[in-house]
C-alpha distance (Angstrom), angle and dihedral (degrees) to the residues before:
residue distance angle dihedral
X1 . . .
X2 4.07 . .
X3 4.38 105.2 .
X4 3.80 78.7 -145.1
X5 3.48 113.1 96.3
X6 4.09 134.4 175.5
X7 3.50 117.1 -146.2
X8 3.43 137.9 -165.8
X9 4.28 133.3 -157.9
X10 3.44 116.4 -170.3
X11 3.60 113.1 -143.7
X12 4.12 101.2 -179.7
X13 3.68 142.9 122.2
X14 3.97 128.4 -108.0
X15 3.62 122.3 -128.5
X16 3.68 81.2 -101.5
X17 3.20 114.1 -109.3
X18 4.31 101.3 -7.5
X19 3.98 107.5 108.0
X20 3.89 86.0 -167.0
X21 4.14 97.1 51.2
X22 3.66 90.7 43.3
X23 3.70 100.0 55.4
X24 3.76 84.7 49.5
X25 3.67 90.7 59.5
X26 3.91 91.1 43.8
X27 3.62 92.1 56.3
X28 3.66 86.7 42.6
X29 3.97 84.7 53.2
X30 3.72 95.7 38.9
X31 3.84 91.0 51.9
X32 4.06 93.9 53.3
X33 3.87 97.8 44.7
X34 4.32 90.6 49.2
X35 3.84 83.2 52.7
X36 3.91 93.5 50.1
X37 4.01 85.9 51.5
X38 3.85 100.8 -97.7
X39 4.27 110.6 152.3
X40 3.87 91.0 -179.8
X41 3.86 114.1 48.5
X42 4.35 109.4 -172.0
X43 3.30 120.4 -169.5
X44 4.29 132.4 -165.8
X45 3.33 126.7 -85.5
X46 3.67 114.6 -79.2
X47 3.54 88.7 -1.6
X48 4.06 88.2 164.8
X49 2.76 107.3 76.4
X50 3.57 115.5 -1.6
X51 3.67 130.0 -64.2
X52 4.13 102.6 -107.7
X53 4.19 98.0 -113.2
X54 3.81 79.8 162.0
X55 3.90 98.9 77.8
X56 3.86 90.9 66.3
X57 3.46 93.2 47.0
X58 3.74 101.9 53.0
X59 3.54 144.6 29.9
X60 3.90 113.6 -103.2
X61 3.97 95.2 -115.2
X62 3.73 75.5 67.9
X63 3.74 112.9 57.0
X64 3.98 103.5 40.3
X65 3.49 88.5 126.4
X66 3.89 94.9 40.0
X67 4.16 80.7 59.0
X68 4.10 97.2 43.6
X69 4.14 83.9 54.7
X70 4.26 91.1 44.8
X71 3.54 84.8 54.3
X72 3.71 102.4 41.5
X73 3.88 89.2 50.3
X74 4.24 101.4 45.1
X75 3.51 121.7 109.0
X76 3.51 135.1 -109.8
X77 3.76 118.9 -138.2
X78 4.02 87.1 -121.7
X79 3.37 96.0 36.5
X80 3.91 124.2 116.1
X81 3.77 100.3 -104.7
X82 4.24 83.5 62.1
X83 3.54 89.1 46.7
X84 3.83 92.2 53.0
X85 3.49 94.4 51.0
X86 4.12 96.5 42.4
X87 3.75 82.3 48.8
X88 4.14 91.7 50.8
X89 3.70 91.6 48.5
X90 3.63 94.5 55.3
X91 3.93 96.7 46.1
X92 3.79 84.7 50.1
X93 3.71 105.3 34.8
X94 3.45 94.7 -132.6
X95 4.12 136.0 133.9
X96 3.77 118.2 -122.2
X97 3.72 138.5 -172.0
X98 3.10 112.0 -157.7
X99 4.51 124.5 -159.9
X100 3.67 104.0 -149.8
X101 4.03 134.0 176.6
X102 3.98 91.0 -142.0
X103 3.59 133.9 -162.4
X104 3.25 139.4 -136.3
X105 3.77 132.8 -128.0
X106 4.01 93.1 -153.9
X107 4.44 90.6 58.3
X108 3.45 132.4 30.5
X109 3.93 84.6 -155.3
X110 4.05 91.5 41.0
X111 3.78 111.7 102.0
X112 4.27 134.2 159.2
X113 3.24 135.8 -146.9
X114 3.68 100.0 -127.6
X115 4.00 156.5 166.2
X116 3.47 134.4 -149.0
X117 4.06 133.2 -167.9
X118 3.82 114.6 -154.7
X119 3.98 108.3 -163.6
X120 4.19 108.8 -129.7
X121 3.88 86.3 -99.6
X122 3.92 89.7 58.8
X123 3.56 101.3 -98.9
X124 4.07 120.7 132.5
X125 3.14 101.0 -119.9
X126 3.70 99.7 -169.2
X127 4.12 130.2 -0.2
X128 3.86 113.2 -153.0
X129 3.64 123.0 -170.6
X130 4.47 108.1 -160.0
X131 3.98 93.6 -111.1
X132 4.33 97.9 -145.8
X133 3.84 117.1 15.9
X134 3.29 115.2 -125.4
X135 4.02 117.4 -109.3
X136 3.73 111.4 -59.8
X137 4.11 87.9 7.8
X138 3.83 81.0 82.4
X139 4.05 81.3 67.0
X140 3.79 86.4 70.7
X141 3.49 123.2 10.2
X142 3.86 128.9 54.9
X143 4.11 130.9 -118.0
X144 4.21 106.6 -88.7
X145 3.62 121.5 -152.1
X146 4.43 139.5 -123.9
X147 3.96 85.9 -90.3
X148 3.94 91.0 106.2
X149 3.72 98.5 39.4
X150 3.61 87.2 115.2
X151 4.06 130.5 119.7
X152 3.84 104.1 -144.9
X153 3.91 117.6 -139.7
X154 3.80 114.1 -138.6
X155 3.78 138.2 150.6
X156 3.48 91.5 -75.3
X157 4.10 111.4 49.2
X158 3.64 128.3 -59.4
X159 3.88 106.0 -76.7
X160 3.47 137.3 -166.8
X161 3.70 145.9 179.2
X162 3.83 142.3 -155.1
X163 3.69 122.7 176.8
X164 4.02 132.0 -113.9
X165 3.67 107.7 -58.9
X166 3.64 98.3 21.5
X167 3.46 84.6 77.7
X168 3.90 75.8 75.2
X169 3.52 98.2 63.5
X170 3.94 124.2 86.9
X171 3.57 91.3 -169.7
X172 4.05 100.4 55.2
X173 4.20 88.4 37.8
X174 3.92 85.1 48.7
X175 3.82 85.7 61.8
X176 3.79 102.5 55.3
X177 3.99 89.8 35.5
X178 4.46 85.8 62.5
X179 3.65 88.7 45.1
X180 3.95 86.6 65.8
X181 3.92 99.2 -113.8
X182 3.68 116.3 -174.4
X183 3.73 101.6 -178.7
X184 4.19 117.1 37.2
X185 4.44 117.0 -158.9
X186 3.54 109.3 -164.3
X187 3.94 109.7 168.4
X188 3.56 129.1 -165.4
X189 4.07 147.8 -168.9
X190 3.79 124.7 -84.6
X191 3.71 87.7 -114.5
X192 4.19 142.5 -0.7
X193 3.93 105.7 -147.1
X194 3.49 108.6 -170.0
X195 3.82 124.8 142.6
X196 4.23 117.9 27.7
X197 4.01 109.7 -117.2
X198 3.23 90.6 -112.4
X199 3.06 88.1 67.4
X200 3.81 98.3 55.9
X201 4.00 104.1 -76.7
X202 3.79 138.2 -76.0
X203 3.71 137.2 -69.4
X204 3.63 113.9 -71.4
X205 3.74 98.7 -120.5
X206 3.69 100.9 173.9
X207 3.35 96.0 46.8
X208 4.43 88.3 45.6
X209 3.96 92.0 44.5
X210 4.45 88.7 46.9
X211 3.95 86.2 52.7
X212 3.83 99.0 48.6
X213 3.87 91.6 42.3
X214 4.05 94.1 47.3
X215 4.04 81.3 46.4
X216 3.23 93.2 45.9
X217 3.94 96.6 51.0
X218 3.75 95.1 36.6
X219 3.71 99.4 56.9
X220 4.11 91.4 34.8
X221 3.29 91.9 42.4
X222 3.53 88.8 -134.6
X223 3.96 146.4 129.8
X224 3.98 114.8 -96.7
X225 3.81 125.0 -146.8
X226 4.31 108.4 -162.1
X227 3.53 99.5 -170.4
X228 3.79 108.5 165.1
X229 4.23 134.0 172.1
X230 3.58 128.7 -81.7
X231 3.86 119.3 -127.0
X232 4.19 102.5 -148.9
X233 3.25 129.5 -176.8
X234 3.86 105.3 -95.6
X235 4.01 87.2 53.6
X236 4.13 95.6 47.5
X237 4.41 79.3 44.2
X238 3.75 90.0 51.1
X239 4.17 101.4 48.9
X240 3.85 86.9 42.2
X241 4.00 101.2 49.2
X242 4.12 80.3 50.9
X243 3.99 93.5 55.4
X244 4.07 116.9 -7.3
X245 4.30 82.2 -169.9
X246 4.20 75.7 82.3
X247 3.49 100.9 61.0
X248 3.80 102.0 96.2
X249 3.92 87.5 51.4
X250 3.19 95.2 58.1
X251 3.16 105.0 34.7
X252 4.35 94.9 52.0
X253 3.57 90.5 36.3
X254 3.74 111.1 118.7
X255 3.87 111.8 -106.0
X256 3.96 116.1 -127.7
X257 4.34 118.4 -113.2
X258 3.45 130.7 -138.5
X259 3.76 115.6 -139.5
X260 3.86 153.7 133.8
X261 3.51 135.1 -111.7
X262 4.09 127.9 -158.7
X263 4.02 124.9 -146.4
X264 3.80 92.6 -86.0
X265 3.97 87.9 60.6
X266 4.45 82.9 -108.4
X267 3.84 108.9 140.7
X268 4.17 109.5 -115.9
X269 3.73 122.8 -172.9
X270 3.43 130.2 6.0
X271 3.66 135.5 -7.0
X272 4.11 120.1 -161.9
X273 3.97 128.8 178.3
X274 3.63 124.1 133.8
X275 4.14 90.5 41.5
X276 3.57 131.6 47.2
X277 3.55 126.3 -112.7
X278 3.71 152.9 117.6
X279 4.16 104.6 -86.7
X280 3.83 122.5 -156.3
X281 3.79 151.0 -149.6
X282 3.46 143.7 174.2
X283 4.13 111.6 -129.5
X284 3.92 118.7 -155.0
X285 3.68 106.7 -168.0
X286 3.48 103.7 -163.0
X287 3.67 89.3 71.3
X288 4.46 84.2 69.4
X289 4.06 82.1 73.9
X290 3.96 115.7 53.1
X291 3.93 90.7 56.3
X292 3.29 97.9 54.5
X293 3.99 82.7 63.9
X294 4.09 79.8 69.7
X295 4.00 100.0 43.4
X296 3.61 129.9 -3.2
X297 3.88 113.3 -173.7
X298 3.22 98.2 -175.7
X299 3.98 101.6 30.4
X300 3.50 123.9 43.2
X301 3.75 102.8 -23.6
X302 3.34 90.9 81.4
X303 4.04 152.3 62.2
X304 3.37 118.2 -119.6
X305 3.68 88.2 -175.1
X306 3.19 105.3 63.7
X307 4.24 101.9 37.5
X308 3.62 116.3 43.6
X309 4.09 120.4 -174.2
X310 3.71 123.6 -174.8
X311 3.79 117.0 178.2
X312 4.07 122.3 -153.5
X313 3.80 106.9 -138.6
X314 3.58 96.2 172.1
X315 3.66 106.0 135.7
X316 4.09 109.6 -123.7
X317 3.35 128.9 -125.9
X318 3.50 137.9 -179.3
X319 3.48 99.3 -131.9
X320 3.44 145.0 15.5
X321 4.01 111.8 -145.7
X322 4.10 121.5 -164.9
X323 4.28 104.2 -152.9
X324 3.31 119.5 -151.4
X325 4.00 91.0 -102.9
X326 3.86 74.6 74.4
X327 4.24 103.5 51.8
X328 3.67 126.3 61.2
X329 4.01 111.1 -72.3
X330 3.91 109.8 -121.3
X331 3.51 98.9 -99.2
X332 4.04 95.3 51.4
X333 3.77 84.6 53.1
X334 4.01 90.5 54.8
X335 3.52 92.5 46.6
X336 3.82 93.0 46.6
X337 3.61 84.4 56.9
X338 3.58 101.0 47.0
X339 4.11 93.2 50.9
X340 4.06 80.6 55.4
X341 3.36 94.9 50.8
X342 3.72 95.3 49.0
X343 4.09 88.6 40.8
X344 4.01 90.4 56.3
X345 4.00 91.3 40.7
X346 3.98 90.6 56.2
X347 3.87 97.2 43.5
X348 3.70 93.4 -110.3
X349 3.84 99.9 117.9
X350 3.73 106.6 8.4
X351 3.60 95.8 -177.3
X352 4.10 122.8 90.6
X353 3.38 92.3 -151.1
X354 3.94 93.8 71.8
């Protein structure tokens, strides 16, 4: 394994809101960073379909049908907008993480905020489901579980992923950092409206997402991919021909970067925002192992008798069904009954409830 590595951050729009479209343009995407060298391809959050900008904007009385269409256009895990993209990886030989609005085969109405890693031979790798929603997320997608807490080993590094606000949590970033992860994907929305200007502007989400990664990195001693969504035209035309009252919003609301971060929490590379793109950077992984000399979280710069952390990653289900390849066939049944029968006629049992 080279220690050099070429990565790639997609910084693009979605056909908003059209699963098919948008994994058109992904393969599109994928297909133009593999020929510019990339080996890891990352992609937004929720990048299929859409992320749901809408919930901040509106009150939930107003965007039923805005939540019927997220649902109608999420992905399933076996669906064939995964299989395009498992197939693309393999032709190309390339690693992608992939931001998906996923659905669920329990629900109609059930969908996830989640991530998947498909290996260069086409494999998913990993399959990470956003464990809280962040603030009006919980408005349309459900809690995921510790099931994807997982860095993935492949030719290139061990890699992992959490999504958006997880970045947030010291816990969930503890996780990947003691499974040794050498390069961390956190992806992110093309925007985070959340106060009017009138009110005193917005959240500073470049500024938020460049702390978290550096943190990330620094205390991981890992490299950081910031690959965040692309508001286009057609999606800024679409929010404001539903309600023009959200036009200064949008239109003063920070847009989300695109960067990369090195093991000293230092950006490398290159840094997109206000165009869309693919950005790149070269990773040398040998640079992971000389500050961990200086701190080691998860190695000797710590005590592991005094903090203890045990992480669940059972995946949850809603339901646990027994078949009938699992009960008594018929015919065991009748002769079950007949031996109890013939056990109560003799005197050997005397009870029917044996």
């Amino acid at each position: 394994m080279s220690s050099l590595v070429k990565v790639a951050a997609v910084h693009a729009a979605p056909i908003f809101l059209d699963r098919t479209a948008t994994t058109a343009k992904a393969i599109s995407i994928l297909r133009e960073a593999a020929n510019a060298g990339a080996e890891l391809v990352a992609f937004p959050e929720t990048y299929i379909p859409a992320f749901p900008v809408w919930a901040a904007l509106w009150a939930p009385i107003d965007n039923h049908d805005l939540f019927t269409l997220m649902a109608e256009q999420s992905v399933s895990l076996h669906g064939p907008e995964v299989a395009a993209l498992r197939r693309e990886a393999r032709a190309l030989g390339v690693i992608v993480s992939m931001g998906i609005s996923e659905s669920s085969n329990a629900s109609v109405g059930a969908i996830w905020n989640s991530n998947i890693l498909i290996g260069s031979n086409g494999d998913i790798l990993n399959h990470h489901r956003k464990l809280v929603p962040t603030f009006y997320e919980k408005l349309v997608w459900a809690g995921g579980d510790g099931a994807g807490l997982r860095v993935s080993s492949t030719p290139i590094g061990r890699i992992g992923n959490l999504i958006c606000g997880e970045n947030t949590n010291p816990l969930a970033r503890y996780t990947l950092m003691a499974q040794a992860e050498q390069i961390h994907i956190s992806s992110w929305p093309p925007m985070w409206p959340t106060r009017r200007p009138s009110t005193g502007g917005n959240f500073n989400n470049v500024a938020a997402n460049r702390i978290r990664a550096s943190a990330h990195s620094f205390e991981a001693k890992a490299y950081g991919i910031v690959s965040a969504g692309y508001m286009d035209a057609a999606m800024r035309d679409f929010l404001i021909a539903r309600d023009p009252s959200v036009v200064e919003v949008i239109d003063r609301t920070q847009r989300a970067a695109s960067f990369f971060v090195d093991p000293t929490g230092e950006t490398v590379g290159d840094l997109l925002q206000d165009q869309e793109g693919i950005a790149y950077a070269e990773f040398d992984l040998t640079r992971c192992i000389e500050p961990k000399q200086f701190h080691d979280v998860v190695g000797y710069y710590n005590r592991f008798d005094v903090f203890d952390l045990t992480i669940n990653r059972k995946r949850l289900t809603p339901a646990t069904f027994l078949d009938i390849a699992d009960t008594p066939t018929a015919s065991e049944t009748d002769e079950s009954c007949a031996s109890n029968d013939a056990s109560f006629r003799n005197g050997n049992g005397g009870s029917l409830d044996a």
